[in-house]
N, C-alpha and C positions, 0 to 999 in steps of 0.2 A: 664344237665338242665340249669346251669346257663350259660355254652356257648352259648344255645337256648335263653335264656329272653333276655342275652345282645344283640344277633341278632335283636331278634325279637325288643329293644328298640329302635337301631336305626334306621330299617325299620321306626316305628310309626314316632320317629321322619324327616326323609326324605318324608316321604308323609307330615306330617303335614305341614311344610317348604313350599313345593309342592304347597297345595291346598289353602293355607292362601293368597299366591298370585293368586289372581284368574284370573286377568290382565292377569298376564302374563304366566298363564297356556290356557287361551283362544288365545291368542296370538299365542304361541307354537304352537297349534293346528293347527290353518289355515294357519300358517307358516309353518307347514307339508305337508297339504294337498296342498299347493299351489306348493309347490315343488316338488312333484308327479305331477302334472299337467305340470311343467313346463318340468321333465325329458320324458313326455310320448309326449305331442306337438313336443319336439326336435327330438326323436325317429320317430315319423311318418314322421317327415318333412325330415328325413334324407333316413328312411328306402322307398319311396316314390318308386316303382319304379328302389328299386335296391336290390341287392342280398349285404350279408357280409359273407363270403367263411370262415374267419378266424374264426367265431364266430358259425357255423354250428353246432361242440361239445355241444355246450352250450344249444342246441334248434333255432338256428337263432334269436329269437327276441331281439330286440337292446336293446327294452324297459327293459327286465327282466334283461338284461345284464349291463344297465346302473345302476339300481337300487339294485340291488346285489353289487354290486362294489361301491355303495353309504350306503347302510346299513355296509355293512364290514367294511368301513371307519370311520363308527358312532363304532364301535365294539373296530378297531383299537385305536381310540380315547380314549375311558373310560380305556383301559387297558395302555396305557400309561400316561393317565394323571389321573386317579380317586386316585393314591397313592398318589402324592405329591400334589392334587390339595385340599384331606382332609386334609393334615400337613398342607400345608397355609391356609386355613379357618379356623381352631381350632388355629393356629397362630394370625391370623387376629384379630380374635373374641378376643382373649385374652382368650380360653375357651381350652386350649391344656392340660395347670397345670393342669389344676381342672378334666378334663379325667383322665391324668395320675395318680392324687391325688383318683380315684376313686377306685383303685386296677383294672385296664380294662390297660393290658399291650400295649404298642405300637401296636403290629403285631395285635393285634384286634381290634384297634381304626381302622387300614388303613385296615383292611379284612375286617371289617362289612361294613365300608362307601362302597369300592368298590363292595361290593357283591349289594349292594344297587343300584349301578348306573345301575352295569349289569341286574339286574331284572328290572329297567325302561327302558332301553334300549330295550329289548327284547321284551317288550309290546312295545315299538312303532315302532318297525320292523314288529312286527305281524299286526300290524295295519296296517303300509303302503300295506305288501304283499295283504291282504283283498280289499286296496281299491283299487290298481293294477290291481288284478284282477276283480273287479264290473267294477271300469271306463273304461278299456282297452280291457275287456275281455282278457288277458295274460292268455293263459296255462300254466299250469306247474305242473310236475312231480316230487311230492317233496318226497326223501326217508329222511322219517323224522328221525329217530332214527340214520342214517348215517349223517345227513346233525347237529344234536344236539349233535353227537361226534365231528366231524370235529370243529364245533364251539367252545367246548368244551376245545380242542387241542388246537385250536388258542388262546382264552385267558388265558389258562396256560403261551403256548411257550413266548407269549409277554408281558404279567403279569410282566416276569422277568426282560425284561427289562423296562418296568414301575417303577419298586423298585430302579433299579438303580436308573434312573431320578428321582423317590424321594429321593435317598440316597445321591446324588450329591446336590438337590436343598437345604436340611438342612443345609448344610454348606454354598453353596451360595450364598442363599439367592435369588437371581437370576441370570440366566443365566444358561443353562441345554444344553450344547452341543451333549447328549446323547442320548434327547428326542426329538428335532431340526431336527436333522441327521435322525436318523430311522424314522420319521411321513413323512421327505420331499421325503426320497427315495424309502419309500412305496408306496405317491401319486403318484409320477411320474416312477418308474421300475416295480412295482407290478402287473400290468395290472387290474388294479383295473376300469378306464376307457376306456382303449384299448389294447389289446391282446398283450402278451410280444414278441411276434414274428416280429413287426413292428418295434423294438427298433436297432439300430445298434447293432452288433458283442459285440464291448465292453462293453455296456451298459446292453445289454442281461447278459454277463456274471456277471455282481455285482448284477442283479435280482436276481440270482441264489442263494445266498446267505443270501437271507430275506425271513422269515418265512414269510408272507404274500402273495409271488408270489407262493406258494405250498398251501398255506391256501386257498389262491382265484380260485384257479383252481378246488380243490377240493369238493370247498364246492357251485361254479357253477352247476356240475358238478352233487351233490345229489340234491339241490332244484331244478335244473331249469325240468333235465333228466331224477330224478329219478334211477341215478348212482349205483351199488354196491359195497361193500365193495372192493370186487377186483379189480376194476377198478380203484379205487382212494388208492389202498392199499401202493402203493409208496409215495405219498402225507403224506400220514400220520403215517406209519415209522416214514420219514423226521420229520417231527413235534416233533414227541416222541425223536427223538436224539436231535433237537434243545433242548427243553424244558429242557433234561438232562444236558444242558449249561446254558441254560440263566435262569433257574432258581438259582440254586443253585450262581450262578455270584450274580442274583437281591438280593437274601437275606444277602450275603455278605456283600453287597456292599451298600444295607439300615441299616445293621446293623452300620457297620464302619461310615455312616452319621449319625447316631443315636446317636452314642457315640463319636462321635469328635466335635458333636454343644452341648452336655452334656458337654464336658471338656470342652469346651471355654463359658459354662455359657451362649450358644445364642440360646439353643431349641426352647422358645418359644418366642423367636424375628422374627420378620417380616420384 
């Protein structure tokens, strides 16, 4: 129960944060929405007229295809950055001591905030898919409870390496070659924009090696198709072996940054 209240506090707290800016919660918004407009104008203007052969799997439409690969990237994003981005805020604030000072140990300062991101994130994924589909009329065949594991899997496998990049940024301070590397080679080998099949020999081959390009296909694959387990059951294996790595590495490796800005007296330096 009291792992629940301190949950449940820092929820209260992130919305309230949230809604107190109202600017720039209204902001957000239409900055959503325009951006769904702008990926669905690009899509008709491109799809005009023509076939995409490589994206067929997927349901053909470019629009669901673009926008899936733009949600997973927002997914991508929280899970690598939501760990170290609450150590620098509580840093910043000057508000990190007085957590710690609370009896609320590290690993639940950075689980509650990031569970926190993920449940906003999720509403506005759910959001964008709704207005996808009203504006666009976008079908789509969504196996829900396959396509909420897959996800599921995904912010596990790369959670870990998230702790890394917060376990590297406590020491210092800035600069995170760990979280640099993996976000850039996600955008561009993952097929998060265009099907990994397009990519050169070699460059296909270092795809092969990021949870993201198994993540992405897979979880195409249940929302767009309506996919079954078996069909994507390779994908997600995969996943379950990754996550066998890169987690146990992330906690490692937050720990070791935990207790090496502890010895050198600069935890809550900024």
């Amino acid at each position: 129960m009291a792992f629940l209240k301190k949950f449940w506090s820092f929820l209260k707290k992130d919305f309230l944060i949230t809604v107190s800016y109202k600017v720039n919660l209204i902001i957000g918004f239409f900055g959503m929405f325009i951006g769904i407009l702008k990926f669905g104008f690009m899509a008709h203007f491109l799809q005009a007229g023509n076939t995409f052969p490589t994206i067929s799997k997927y349901g053909g439409s470019l629009i669901s295809y673009l926008v899936t690969g733009g949600i997973f990237m927002s997914y991508v994003s929280v899970a690598m950055n939501s760990f170290r981005s609450t150590i620098r805020s509580e840093q910043s604030m000057g508000t990190l001591e007085y957590l710690l000072l609370s009896n609320t140990p590290i690993h639940q300062i950075v689980l509650f905030s990031g569970l926190s991101s993920f449940l906003w994130t999720t509403l506005d994924s759910s959001a964008i898919f709704i207005m996808v589909a009203v504006l666009f009329g976008v079908q789509m065949k969504v196996n829900l409870l396959l396509s909420l594991l897959i996800l599921a899997l995904t912010v596990i496998c790369i959670s870990g390496i998230g702790l890394m990049s917060a376990g590297i940024i406590m020491v210092t301070k800035k600069g995170d070659p760990v979280g640099w590397i993996f976000t850039t080679l996600t955008g561009l080998l993952s097929g998060v924009f265009y099907p990994v099949s397009v990519l050169p020999s070699y460059l296909r081959a270092i795809s092969f090696v990021l949870p993201p390009t198994y993540a992405m296909h897979a979880l195409r694959k249940a929302l767009l198709v309506g996919a079954s387990f078996h069909s994507v059951e390779k994908q997600i294996f995969i996943l379950v072996a990754m996550s066998l790595v890169t987690v146990p590495t992330g906690i490692l490796t937050f720990r070791w940054g935990f207790n090496e800005a502890r010895r050198r007296g600069s935890l809550i330096e900024y």
